[in-house]
C-alpha positions in Angstrom: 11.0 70.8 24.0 15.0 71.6 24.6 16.4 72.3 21.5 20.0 71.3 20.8 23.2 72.8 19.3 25.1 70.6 16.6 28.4 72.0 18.7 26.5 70.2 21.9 25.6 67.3 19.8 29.3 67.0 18.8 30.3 67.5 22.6 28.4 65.1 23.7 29.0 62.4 21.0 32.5 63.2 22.5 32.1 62.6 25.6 33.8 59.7 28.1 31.5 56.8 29.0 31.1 57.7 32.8 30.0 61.0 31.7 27.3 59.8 29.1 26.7 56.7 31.8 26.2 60.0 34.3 23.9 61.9 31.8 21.7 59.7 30.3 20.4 58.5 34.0 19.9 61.8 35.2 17.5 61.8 31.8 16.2 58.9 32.6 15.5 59.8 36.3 13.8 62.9 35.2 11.7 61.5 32.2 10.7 58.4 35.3 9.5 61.2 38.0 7.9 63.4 35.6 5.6 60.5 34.7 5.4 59.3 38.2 7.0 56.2 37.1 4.6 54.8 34.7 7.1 54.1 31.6 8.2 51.0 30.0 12.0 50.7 27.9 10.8 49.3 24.2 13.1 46.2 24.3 13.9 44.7 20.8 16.7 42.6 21.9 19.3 44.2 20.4 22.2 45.2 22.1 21.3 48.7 22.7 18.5 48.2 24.2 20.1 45.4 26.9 22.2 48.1 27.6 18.9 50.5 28.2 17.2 48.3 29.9 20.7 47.8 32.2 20.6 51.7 32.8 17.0 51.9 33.7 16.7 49.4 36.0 20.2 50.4 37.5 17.4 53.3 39.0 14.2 51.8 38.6 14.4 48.2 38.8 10.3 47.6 38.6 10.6 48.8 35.3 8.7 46.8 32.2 10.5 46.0 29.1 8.2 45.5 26.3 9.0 43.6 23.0 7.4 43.7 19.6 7.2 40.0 17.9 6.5 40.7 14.4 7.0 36.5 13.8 10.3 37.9 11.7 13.1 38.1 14.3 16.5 36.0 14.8 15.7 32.8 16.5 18.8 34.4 19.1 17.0 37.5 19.5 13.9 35.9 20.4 15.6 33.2 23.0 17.3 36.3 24.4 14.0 38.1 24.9 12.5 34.9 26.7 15.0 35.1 29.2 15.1 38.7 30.2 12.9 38.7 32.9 10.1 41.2 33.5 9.7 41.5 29.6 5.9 41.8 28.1 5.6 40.6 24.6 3.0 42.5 22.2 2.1 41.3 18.6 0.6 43.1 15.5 -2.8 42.6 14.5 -1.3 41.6 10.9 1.0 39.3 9.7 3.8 40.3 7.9 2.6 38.5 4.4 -0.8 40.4 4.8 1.2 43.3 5.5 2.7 43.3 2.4 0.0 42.7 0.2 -1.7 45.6 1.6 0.6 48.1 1.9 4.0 47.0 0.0 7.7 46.0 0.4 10.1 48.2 2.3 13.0 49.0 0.1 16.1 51.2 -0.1 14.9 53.4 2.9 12.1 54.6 4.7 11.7 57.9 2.6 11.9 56.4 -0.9 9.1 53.9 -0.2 7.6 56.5 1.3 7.3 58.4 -1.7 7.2 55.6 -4.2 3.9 54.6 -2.1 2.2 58.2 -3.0 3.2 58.1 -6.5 2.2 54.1 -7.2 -1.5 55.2 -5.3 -2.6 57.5 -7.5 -6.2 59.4 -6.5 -7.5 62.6 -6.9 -6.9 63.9 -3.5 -3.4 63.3 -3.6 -2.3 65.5 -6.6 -0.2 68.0 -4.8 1.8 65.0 -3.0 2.4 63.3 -6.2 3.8 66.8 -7.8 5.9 67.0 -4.8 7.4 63.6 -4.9 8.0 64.4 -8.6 9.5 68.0 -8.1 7.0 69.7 -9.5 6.7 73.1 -7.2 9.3 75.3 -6.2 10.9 73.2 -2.9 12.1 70.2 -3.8 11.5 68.8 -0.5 9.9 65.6 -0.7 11.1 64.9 -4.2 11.9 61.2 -5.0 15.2 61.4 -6.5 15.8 60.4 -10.2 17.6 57.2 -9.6 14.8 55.7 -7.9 11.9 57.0 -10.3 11.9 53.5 -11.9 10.5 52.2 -8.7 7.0 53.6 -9.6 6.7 51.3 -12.5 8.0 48.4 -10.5 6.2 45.1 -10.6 5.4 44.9 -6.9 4.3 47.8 -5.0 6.7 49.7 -2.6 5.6 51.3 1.2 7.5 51.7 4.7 4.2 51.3 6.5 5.6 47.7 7.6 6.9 49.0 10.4 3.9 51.6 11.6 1.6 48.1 11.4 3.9 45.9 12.6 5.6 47.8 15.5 4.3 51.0 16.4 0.7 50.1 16.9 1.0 47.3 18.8 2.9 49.5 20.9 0.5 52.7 20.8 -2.2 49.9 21.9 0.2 48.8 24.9 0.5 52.5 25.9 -3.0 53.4 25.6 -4.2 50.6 27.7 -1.4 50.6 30.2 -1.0 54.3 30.3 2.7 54.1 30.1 5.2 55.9 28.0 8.2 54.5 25.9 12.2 55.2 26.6 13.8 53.9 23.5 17.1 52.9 22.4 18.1 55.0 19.5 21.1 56.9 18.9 21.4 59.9 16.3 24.3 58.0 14.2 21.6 55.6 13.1 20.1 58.0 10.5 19.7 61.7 9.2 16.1 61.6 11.0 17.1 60.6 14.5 19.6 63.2 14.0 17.4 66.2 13.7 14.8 64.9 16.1 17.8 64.9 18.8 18.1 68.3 17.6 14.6 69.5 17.6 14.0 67.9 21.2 17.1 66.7 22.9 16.6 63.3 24.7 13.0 63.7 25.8 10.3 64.8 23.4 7.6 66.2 25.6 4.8 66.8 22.7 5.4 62.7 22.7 6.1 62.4 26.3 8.7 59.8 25.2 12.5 59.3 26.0 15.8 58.7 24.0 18.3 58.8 26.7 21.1 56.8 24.6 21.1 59.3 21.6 24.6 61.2 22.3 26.0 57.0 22.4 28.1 55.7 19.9 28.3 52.0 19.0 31.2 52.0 20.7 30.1 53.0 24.1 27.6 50.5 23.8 30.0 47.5 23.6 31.8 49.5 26.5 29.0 49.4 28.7 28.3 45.4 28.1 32.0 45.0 28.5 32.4 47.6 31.7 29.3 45.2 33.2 29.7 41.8 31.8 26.3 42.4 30.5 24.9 39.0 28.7 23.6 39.9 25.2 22.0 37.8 22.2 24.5 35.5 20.6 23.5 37.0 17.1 26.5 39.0 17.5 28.4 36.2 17.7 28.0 34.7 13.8 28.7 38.3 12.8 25.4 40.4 12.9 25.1 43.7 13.7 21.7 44.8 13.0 19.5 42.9 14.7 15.8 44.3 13.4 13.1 42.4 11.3 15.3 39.8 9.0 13.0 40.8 5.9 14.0 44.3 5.8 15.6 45.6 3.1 16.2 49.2 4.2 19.9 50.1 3.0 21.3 46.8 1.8 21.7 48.2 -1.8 24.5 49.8 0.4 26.2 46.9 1.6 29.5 45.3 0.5 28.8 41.2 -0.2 28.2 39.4 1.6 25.6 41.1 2.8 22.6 40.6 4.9 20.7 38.0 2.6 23.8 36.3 0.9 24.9 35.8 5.2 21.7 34.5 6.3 21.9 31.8 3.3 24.8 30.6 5.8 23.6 31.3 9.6 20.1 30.9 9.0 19.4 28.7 5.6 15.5 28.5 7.1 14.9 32.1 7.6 16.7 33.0 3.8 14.5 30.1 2.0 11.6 31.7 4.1 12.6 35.5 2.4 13.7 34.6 -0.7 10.8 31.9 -2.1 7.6 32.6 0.6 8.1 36.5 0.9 9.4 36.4 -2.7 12.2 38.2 -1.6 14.6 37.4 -4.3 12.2 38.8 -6.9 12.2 41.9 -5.7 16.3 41.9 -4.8 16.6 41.0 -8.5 14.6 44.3 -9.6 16.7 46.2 -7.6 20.1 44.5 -8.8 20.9 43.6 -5.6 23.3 40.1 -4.7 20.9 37.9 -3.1 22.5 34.1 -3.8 25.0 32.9 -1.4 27.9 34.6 -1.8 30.0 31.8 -3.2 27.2 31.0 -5.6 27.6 34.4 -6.6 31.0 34.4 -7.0 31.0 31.0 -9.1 28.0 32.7 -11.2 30.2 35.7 -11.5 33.1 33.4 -13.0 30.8 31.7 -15.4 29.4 34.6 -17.0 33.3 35.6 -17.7 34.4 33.1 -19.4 
């Protein structure tokens, strides 16, 4: 473990791109040689991890990228995976419809569904949890804030456990049988949580024995790096995207300014949106959460009628 500052953090985030470009090899070199070279970079296709995969192979250039096809990425991410070479594609054991009837729909973030999950499953052994999520004991830790109490009573259950079954085994199952370990793309001004891990571990977390060597990068540097290298990257940049993850995810688009996410896929991807919408029955649970999920001109025209 190598605990970090927040006035290192805050250097680093600061730093110039041939320094970070400097840094984050020398991390990767080490994390490489202390596993004698048996790692892999999780490749999703997204632009930070072409530019991982870039930096690694800069050093190592045997180095496996592995993607996770959960049947529910961009057509553009998937034709860009396909012709990276050396890339090994993995798949859950579930599909994603399954997934969701098990477990739930992801909504507003990981934590919330989280906790919305423990208090919807209610059992005897999980007492404590619930009067945590409900800030019953003195921390309030863990409690599910007001706003999103209605959730519990929703009509569809909630869960983040998408992602554990639909990415994170199939990659535990890669690494167990390959006996490799992950260097990942992430970078701490994705969320609060990658934040504090960068703080609790730095860019390798050796109780994990896994590497984050991009985490003191800012968007920024990463379109400096494509741009510094000509680096070729998936065209779903191109029509306006920038994240790139599973299209049913509906982490954070209560957040969004219109159009957003769903109301743009209506446009670039009419297919994938009819798919969310009416076969995930995505637009039911949108609706709950009064979220826009119409095209955004249908929207707007729907917006006009009720005034009048």
């Amino acid at each position: 473990m190598s605990k970090v500052e927040m006035w290192q953090l805050q250097q680093r985030l600061g730093l110039d791109l041939d320094v970070k470009i400097k840094l984050t090899k020398r991390r990767i070199e080490d994390f490489y040689k202390s596993n004698d070279g048996e790692v892999y970079v999780a490749f999703s296709g997204g632009k930070d991890s072409t530019v991982l995969l870039h930096l690694v192979r800069s050093l190592f250039p045997e180095v496996e990228g592995v993607f996770a096809d959960t049947g529910l990425e961009y057509p553009e991410i998937k034709d860009f995976v396909k012709q990276t070479e050396n890339i090994t594609t993995i798949r859950p054991n579930k599909c994603f419809i399954q997934v969701l009837k098990d477990y739930g729909y992801p909504v507003i973030s990981k934590n919330v569904s989280r906790y919305v999950r423990d208090l919807q499953n209610s059992t005897p052994n999980n007492k404590r949890t619930r009067d945590v999520r409900l800030g019953k004991t003195k921390s309030k830790v863990g409690t599910l804030p007001k706003k999103w109490k209605y959730l519990v009573d929703a009509p569809f259950k909630c869960s983040e456990r998408c992602c554990d079954v639909m990415k994170k085994l199939p990659f535990k199952r890669y690494e167990t049988k390959y006996k490799k370990h992950p260097i990942i793309g992430t970078m701490v001004g994705e969320s609060r949580t990658r934040k504090l891990n960068y703080l609790k571990t730095g860019c390798i977390n050796h109780n994990k024995n896994m590497a984050m060597p991009l985490s003191f990068w800012t968007e920024k540097d990463v379109w400096a790096y494509i741009k510094k290298y000509n680096l070729e990257y998936s065209k779903i940049y191109d029509v306006g995207e920038k994240r790139t993850g599973c299209i049913f995810c509906m982490f954070g688009v209560h957040l969004e300014k219109e159009p957003n996410r769903f109301q743009r896929m209506a446009i670039t991807h009419p297919q994938l949106y009819d798919y969310c919408m009416n076969k995930l029955d995505l637009k039911d649970i949108l609706k709950y959460l009064k979220v826009s999920y119409k095209p955004f001109i249908q929207t707007k025209l729907d917006n006009i009628t009720l005034t009048k």
